[in-house]
N, C-alpha and C positions, 0 to 999 in steps of 0.2 A: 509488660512489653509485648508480650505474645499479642494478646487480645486485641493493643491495638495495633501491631502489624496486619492483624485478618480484618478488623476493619476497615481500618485503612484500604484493602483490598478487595471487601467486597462494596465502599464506598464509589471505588473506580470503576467496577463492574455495572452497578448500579446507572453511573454515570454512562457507559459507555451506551448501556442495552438502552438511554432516556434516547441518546444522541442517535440512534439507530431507528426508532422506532417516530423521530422527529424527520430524518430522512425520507422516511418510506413515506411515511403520512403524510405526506403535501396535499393540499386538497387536487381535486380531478378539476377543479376549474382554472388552477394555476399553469397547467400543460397543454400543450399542443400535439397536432396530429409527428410533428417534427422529432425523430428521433433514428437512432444508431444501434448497430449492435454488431461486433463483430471483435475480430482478437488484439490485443496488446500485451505489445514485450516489451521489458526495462531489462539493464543493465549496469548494476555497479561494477565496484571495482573487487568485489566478492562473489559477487551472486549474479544468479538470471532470477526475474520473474513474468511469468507466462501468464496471462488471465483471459479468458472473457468479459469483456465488458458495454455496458447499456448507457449511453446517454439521452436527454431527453430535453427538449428546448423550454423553456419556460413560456409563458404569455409574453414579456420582453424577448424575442429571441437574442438579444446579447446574453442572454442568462442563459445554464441548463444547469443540469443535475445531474449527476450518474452513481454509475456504484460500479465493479467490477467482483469476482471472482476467480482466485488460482493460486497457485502457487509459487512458493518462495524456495529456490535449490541455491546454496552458498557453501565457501569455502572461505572461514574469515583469515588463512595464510596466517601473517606475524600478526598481525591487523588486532587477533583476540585476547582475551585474559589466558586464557591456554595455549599450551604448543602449538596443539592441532586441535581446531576445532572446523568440524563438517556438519552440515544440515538438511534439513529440509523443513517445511511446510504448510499447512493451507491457510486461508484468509478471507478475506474483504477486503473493497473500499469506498466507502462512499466519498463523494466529489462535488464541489461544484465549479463553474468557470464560466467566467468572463470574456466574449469578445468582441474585438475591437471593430469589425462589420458587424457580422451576425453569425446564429449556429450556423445556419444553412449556406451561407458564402463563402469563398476560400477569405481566410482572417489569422491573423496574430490575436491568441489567447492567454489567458495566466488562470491558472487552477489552486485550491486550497484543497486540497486532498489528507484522508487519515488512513493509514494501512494497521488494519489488526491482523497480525498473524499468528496461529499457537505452534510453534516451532519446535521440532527434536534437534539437540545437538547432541552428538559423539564426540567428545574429546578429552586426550589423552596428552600425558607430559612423562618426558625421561627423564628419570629421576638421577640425583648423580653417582651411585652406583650402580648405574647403566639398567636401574629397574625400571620399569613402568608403571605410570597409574594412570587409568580411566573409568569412563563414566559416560552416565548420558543424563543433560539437563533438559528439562523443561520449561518450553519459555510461553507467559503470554507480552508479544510485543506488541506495540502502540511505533508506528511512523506518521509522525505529523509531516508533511513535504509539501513546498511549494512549488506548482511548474510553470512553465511555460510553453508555448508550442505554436507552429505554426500549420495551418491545417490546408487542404485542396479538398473542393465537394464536388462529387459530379451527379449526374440524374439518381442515383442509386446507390452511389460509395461515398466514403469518407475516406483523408489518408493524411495522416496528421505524423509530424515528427516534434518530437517534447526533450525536454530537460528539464529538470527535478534537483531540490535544495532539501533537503530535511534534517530527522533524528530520527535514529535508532535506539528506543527508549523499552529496557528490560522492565514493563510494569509487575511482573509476576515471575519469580522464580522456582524453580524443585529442582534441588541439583548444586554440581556448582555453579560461581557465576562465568559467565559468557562476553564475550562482547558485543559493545554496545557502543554510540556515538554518531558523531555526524555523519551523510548520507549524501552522495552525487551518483545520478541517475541519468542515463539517458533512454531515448525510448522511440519505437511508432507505433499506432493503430492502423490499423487495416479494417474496415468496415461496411457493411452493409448499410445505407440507410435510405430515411422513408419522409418524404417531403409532403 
């Protein structure tokens, strides 16, 4: 049982690092001079997340590509398997999206995004003779989310407002378990970009 729980798990890993490394590798003749870079924030109903992020137009400009890095700070309230359960952080995400002009015009988008995060949780439950127990889990999490958003381009900026469908999927635990489950996001970009 053991054995194959680790495979299992280094199965996923395996998978994640192919999907990563599928990302990156786009050939140099698929992109254009067309691209972005600058900061996004989301917001559930738990957490912030703050990241830097890079998009990049395809040969199609209704196509791009991106990735993002930063961090994940939450508070899952009732929301978790524990009392109290607090967090934080760091990540990726690679992206890609869809719009409905093009990157470079203001346009209505939809995005297929994955968020890996490796997360510390603290948390703690009272016990019913008013004792306490805690701990701190380690998480690696996988967020598949899907968005939407509508974007304004001017000579030199991006400024995009999103919302986000996903799951919050505990692929790797140490620890106790945590929570985990569905996912509503909203968000904007603010960005530098290069036409």
């Amino acid at each position: 049982m053991f054995f194959a729980k680790r495979q299992k798990k280094e199965h996923l890993l395996e998978n994640l690092l192919l999907f990563i490394v599928f990302v990156v590798g786009l050939p140099a003749s698929a992109l254009t001079q067309n691209h972005s870079l600058g900061l996004e924030f989301q917001a559930y109903p738990t957490g912030l997340i703050p990241t830097l992020s890079y998009k990049r137009a395809l040969a199609n400009e209704h196509w791009s590509w991106g990735l993002r890095l930063g961090g994940n700070f939450f508070d899952h309230r009732d929301f978790g398997v524990q009392q109290m359960e607090k967090g934080k952080g760091l990540g990726f995400s690679p992206e890609y999206s869809f719009y409905l002009q093009s990157f470079s015009q203001k346009s209505l988008f939809f995005s297929l995004r994955s968020d890996f995060w490796r997360n510390w949780v603290r948390w703690e439950n009272v016990l019913p003779n008013d004792g306490r127990m805690s701990g701190l889990t380690r998480l690696l999490v996988v967020q598949p989310t899907l968005q939407a958003g509508y974007q304004w381009v001017g000579t030199h900026w991006r400024f995009a407002l999103t919302t986000a469908f996903g799951f919050e999927i505990n692929a790797l635990t140490q620890g106790e378990p945590t929570g985990q489950g569905p996912i509503f996001l909203l968000g904007f970009v603010g960005a530098w970009a290069r036409k």
